[in-house]
C-alpha positions, 0 to 999 in steps of 0.5 A: 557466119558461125565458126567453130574452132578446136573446140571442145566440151567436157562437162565435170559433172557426169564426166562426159566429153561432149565435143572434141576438137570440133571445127566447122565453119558455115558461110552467110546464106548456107544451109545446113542440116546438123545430124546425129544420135542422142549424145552424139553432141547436137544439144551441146552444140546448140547452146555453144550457138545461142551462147548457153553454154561456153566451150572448155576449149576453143573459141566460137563465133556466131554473127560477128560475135566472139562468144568466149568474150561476150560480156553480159550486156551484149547477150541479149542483142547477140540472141536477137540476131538469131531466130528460133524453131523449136520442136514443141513450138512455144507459142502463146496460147492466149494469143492469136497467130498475129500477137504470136508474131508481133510480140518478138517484134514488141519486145524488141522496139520495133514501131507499130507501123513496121509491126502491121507491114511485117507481120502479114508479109511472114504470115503469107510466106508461110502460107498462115495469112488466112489464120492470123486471128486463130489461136494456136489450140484452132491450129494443126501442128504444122500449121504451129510449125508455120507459125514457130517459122514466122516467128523467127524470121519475123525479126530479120535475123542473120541466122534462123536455127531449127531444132527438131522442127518436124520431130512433133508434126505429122510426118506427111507434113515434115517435107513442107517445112523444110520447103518453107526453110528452104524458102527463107534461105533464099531470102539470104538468111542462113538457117542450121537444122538439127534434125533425127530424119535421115530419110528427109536430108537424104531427100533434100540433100545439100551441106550435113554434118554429121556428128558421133560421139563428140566429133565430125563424122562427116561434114559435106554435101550430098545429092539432092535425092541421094544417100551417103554412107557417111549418113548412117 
């Protein structure tokens, strides 16, 4: 569960109210895409998530955790229970399609048994079992996408965020990535994606939160297929 309560976030340095008054609530096992134009709030937003930033106002829960009083010590098991999608995918080079995966679960202390099941069930839920020996320069952007999703469902989290995962892939290929979050949320994992592709969320439809200027434009469901004023 991620809870957003009266929040906001002023930052003294540039004098900019990032958020305001924001308060959102996203249930275990929803998906959500998060919308907006450059400085409408979605980087701020983010780190609030991953417990970057904290809020000059307000309280934040992510994953059972109070992030306002969330003592160093726990930070690192806190950003365990989240996975993560970049947009610029940040896969080892020198390691192939299986290392890239098996090395969150090493670091994380997981047996080499659960490593060598794990690994190959992730790869083959993103259609990537055939690629496991390639190293990410052998490798199209999707096909890096697909690796960057495997990754962060690899460890089982509670929550997987994506931000911006199809704004450095073809854009033929941006519909089956979010097929492939889609999937993943079918297994029961919530995933939030930020995202700059209306015509995309449009196509899929579901729960959008749009953000402008710091605040909740609107915060709904719209028709798979369909279009919303509040979209624009």
């Amino acid at each position: 569960m991620v809870e957003l309560k009266n929040v906001e976030v002023f930052y003294k340095d540039s004098g900019v109210d990032a958020l305001r008054d924001v308060n959102i609530r996203i249930n275990d096992g929803e998906f959500v895409f998060i919308v907006g134009d450059s400085g409408a709030g979605k980087s701020t937003l983010l780190k609030l998530l991953t417990n970057e930033l904290l809020p000059t106002k307000g309280r934040v829960f992510v994953n059972g955790y109070n992030l306002s009083k969330l003592k160093k010590s726990k930070v690192p098991k806190f950003r365990r229970s989240i996975g993560m999608v970049f947009q610029d995918f940040r896969l080892i080079p020198d390691m192939t399609v299986f290392e890239n995966v098996a090395f969150v679960l090493r670091i994380t202390d997981k047996a080499k048994k659960y490593i060598r099941q794990r690994v190959p069930y992730v790869l083959n839920l993103v259609r990537l079992a055939d690629r496991a020996k390639s190293y990410p320069s052998q490798l199209s952007g999707g096909e890096r996408q697909r690796v960057g999703i495997a990754r962060a469902f690899a460890t089982d989290p509670g929550i997987i965020i994506a931000d911006e995962p199809t704004g450095n892939i073809d854009p033929r290929l941006s519909y089956e990535i979010v097929e492939l979050l889609l999937d993943i949320n079918k297994c029961g994992t919530t995933v939030i994606m930020v995202t700059h592709e209306h015509d995309l969320v449009q196509y899929f439809g579901g729960r959008v939160i749009n953000l402008k200027d710091g605040e909740i434009f609107f915060d709904g469901s719209i028709p798979m297929g369909g279009k919303s004023d509040e979209m624009e």
